[in-house]
N, C-alpha and C positions, 0 to 999 in steps of 0.2 A: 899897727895903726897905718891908716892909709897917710900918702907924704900931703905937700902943704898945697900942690899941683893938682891931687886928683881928690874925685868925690867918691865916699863910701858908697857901694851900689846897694840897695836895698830893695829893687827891682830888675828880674832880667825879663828882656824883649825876646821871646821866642818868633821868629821870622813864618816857621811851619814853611810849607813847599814855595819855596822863592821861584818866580817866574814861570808859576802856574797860576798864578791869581784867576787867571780870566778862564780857567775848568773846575772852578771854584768847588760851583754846584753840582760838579758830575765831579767831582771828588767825595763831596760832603754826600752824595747818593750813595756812591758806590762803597767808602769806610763805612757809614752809615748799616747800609744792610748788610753787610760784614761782619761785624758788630752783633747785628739781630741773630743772624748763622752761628755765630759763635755761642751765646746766649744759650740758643733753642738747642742746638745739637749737644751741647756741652750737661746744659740743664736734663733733656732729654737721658743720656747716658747716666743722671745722678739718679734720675725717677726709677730707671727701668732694673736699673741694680738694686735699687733702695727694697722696691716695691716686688721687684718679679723673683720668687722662690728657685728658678730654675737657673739666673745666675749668682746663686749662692757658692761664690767659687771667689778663692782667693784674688786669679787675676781680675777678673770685675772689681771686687773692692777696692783693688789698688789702681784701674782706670775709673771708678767712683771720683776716687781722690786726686786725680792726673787731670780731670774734668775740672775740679772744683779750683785748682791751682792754676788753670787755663783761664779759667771764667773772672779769677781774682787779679791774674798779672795780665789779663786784655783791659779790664777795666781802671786798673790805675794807668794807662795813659790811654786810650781809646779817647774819651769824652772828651777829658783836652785836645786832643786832635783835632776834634771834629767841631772845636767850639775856635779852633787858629784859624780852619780853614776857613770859617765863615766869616770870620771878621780877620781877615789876613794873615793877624797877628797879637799877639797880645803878651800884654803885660803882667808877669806873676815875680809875685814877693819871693825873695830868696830863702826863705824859712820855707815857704811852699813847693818850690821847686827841690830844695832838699828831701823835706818830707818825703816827696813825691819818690825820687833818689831809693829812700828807705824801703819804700815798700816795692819798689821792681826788683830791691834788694833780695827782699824775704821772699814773695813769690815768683822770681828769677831761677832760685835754686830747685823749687819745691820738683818739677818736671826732671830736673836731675835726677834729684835723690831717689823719686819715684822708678824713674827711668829702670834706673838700678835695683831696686827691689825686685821690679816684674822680671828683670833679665833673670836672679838669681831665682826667680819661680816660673821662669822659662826653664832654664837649667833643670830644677829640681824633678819638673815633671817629666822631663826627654833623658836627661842622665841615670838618674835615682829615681824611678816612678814607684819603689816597694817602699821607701824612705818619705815620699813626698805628704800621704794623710797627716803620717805622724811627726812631723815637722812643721808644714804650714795648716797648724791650728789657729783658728779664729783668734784667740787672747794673742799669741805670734805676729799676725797679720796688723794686729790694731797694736802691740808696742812697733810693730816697723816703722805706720803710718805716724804714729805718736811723736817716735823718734825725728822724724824727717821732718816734721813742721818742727819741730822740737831746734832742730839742727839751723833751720833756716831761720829762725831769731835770733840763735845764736852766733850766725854770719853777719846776722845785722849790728850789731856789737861794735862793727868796723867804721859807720858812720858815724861814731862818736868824735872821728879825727875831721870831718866834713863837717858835721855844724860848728868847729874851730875855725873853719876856713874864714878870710878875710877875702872880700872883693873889691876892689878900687876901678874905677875909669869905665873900661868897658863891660859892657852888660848885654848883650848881642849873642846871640844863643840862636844859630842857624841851623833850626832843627825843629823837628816837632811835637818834643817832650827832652823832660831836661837829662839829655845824655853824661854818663861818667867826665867819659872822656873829654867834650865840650869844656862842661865844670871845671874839673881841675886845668884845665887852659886858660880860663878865664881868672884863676885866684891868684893874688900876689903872695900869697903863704905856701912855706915850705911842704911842699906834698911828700918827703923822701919817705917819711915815716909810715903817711897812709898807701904809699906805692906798694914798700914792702910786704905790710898786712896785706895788701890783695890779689899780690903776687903768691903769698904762701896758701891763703884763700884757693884761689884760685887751682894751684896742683892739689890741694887736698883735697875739693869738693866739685872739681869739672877734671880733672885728669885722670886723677885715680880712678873715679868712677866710670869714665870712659875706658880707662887698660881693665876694669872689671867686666867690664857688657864684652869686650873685645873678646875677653879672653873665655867667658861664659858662653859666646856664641861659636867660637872656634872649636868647644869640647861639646858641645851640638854639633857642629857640622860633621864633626867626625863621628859623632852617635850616629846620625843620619846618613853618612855614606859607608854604617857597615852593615845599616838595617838593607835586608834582601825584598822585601815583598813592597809591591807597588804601593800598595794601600797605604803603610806604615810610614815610608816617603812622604805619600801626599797629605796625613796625618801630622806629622811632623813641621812640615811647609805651611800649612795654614794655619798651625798652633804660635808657630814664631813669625808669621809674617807681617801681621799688624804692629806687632812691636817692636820688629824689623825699622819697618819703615818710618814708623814713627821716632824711632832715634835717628836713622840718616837724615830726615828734614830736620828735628832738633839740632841735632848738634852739626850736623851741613852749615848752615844759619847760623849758629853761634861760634863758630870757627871762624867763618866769611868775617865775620864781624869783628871780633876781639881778637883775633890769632893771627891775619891781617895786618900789617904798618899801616900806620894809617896814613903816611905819609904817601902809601901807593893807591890811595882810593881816593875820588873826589865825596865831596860832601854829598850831592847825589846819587853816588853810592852806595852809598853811609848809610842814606835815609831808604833807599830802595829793599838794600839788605834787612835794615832795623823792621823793616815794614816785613820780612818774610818770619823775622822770628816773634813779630807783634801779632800779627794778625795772619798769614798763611797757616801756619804750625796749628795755634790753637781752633782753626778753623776747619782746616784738613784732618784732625787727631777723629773726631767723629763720626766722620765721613769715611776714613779706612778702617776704622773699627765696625764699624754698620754695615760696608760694603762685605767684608773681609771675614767677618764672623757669622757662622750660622747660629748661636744661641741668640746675639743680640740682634738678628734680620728679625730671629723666629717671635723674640720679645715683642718686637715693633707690629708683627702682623699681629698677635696677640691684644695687646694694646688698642693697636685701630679697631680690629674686631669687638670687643665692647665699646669702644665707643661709637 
């Protein structure tokens, strides 16, 4: 219960980008078509897999579902952003702002988990390519995918300690979507409990997964530097480089962010980083994939070509 001094909040003030007010509209442009990029490129990658016989290949299905996980955690907070910036600021119910909480929750992870899958069928096909048919079978591929949404509800489980939270006095949320860290700053209830679930969280479902790609891509490199012939190098380099890179920006970004005191970052920061794992990541995944791969270029001229 909040004391005899303060009032229970039932609304927090999301601020969105303080002391930019006046590039309002050349903010709200620029998330705006960002946004759209995200959408099309992301959507684009579900069509072409869904639809084109020729990437009928594990890794595509598992960037099908890397797309779809992109396209679901840009849009639980994108909109809101772009609905602060235009009106400065606004006002959301704390049930909403949790909510909201919830679902960056479940698809926050989802890019992990996947992350990890494609490493281990990066792996399979550079280390063990005599192994790889008869292991990564389609019914295999879709308990992965299953598993991994599977997983990320169940990480959601944690915010049962959060809609317990009590808020009293201050309700000012200098941000522009309702961040972890913010939240539990602002609540006068004991967080020790939900600290530790998300600490153990945490090593289990962003660490380990990270010493697994680590160590997946280390038993690659050394596949790759005792392969002798050109080809098979450059073979090799273009088969793991998309997803290369697409974990250094992932997890570059989600380091910056949570691994970081935050006591050493200013809020601007804060929001600049949040901004590279909201919107860069999910926006650039398509764009290295399409650049980077010759089956999904060859899908796209395919595609234009009929139509």
């Amino acid at each position: 219960m909040c004391d005899i001094n303060q009032t229970e909040v039932t609304e927090f003030l999301l601020l969105g980008f303080t002391g930019l007010y006046k590039y309002k509209f050349l903010l709200f442009i620029l998330f705006f078509f960002s946004y759209l990029i995200i959408l099309a490129g992301n959507l684009l990658i579900i069509v072409l897999v869904s639809t084109n016989h020729n990437l009928n290949f594990p890794m595509f299905y598992f960037l099908k579902h890397l797309a779809a996980a992109d396209i679901l955690s840009t849009t639980t907070i994108v909109p809101m952003m772009l609905n602060i910036i235009l009106y400065d600021m606004k006002e959301v119910p704390v049930r909403s702002c949790i909510f909201q909480l919830h679902m960056v929750l479940i698809f926050g992870y989802s890019p992990i988990i996947l992350l990890t899958i494609m490493s281990y069928d990066r792996y399979l096909a550079i280390c063990s390519p005599m192994r790889y048919n008869s292991i990564m079978q389609p019914h295999v591929c879709f308990k992965m995918v299953l598993g991994s949404w599977f997983w990320n509800f169940v990480i959601s489980f944690e915010m049962i300690f959060v809609w317990q939270l009590e808020f009293c006095g201050n309700n000012v949320i200098d941000h522009f979507f309702c961040d972890f860290r913010v939240v539990l700053e602002l609540t006068t209830s004991d967080t020790s409990i939900f600290t530790l679930v998300d600490s153990v969280i945490t090593i289990i479902f962003i660490v380990f997964p990270l010493a697994f790609i680590l160590i997946s891509y280390l038993s690659i490199f050394f596949i790759i530097m005792a392969l002798s012939s050109i080809s098979g190098l450059s073979k090799a380099f273009s088969t793991c480089g998309s997803h290369l890179t697409t974990v250094c920006i992932y997890y570059g970004t989600l380091i910056m962010i949570y691994m970081i005191p935050s006591n050493d970052k200013s809020l601007s920061t804060n929001k600049f980083l949040s901004l590279l794992y909201i919107v860069m990541s999910p926006m650039m995944n398509p764009i290295i994939y399409s650049l980077r791969n010759q089956e999904i270029r060859r899908a796209i001229h395919q595609m234009f070509r009929k139509c």
